[in-house]
C-alpha positions as CSV (number, residue, x, y, z in Angstrom):
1,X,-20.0,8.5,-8.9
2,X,-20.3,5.4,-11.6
3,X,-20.1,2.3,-10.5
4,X,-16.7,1.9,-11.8
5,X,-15.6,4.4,-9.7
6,X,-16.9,2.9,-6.8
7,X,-16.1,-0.3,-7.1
8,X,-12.5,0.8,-7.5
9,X,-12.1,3.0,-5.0
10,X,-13.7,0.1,-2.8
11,X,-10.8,-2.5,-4.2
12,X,-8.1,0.4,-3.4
13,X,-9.7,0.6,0.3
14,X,-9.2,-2.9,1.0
15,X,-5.9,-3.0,-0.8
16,X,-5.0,-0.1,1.4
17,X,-6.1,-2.7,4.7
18,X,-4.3,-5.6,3.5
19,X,-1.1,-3.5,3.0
20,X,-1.4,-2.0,6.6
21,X,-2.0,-5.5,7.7
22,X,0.9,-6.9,6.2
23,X,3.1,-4.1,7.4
24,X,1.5,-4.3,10.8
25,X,2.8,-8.1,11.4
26,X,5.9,-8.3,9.0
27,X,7.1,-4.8,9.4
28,X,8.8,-2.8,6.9
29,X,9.0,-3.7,3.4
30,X,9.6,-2.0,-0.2
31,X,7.1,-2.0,-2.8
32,X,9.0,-4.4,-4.7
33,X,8.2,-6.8,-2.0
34,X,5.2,-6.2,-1.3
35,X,4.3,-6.5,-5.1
36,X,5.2,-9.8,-4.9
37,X,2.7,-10.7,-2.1
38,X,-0.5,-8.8,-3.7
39,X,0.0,-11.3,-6.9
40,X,2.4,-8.2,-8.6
41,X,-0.6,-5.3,-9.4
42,X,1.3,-2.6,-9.1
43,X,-0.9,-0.2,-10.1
44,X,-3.6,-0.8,-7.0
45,X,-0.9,-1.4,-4.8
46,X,0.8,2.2,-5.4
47,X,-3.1,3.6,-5.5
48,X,-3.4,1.8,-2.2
49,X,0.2,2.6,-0.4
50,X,-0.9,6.5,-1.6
51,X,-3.8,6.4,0.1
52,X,-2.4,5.4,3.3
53,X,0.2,7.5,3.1
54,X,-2.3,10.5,2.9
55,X,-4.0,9.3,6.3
56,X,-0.7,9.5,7.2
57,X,-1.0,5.6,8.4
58,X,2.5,4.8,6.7
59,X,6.1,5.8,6.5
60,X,7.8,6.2,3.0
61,X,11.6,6.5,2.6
62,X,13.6,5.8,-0.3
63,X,16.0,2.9,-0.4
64,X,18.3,2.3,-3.1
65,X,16.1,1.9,-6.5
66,X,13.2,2.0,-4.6
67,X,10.7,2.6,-1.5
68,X,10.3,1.1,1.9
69,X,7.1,1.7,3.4
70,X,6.6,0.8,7.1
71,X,3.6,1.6,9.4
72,X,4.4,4.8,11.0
73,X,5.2,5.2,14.3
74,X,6.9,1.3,14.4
């Protein structure tokens, strides 16, 4: 694995932790929201919401012209 790779797999990881964090103590929210709060990169945000949704750490349902992700089980 390159560097590259690593170091962006890394910055997806702790995305991945922030976004669990912030779900953990806010609760729900869609990914238009939380966009806002990780200074709008969508792109590692959706990289980072995938990969918690394959640990199966979050919940994903759609909502109007959108997604709400929550932490799963709450």
């Amino acid at each position: 694995m390159s560097n590259q790779q690593s170091d962006i797999k890394a910055q997806v990881g702790e995305t991945a932790g922030k976004v669990w964090q912030e779900l953990s103590s806010a609760g729900p929210q869609t990914l238009a929201q939380l966009k806002k709060k990780f200074n709008g990169d969508s792109e590692l945000l959706n990289l980072a919401v995938g990969w918690l949704a394959r640990e199966n750490k979050v919940d994903i349902t759609p909502e109007k012209k959108t997604l709400r992700v929550q932490v799963r089980g709450a």
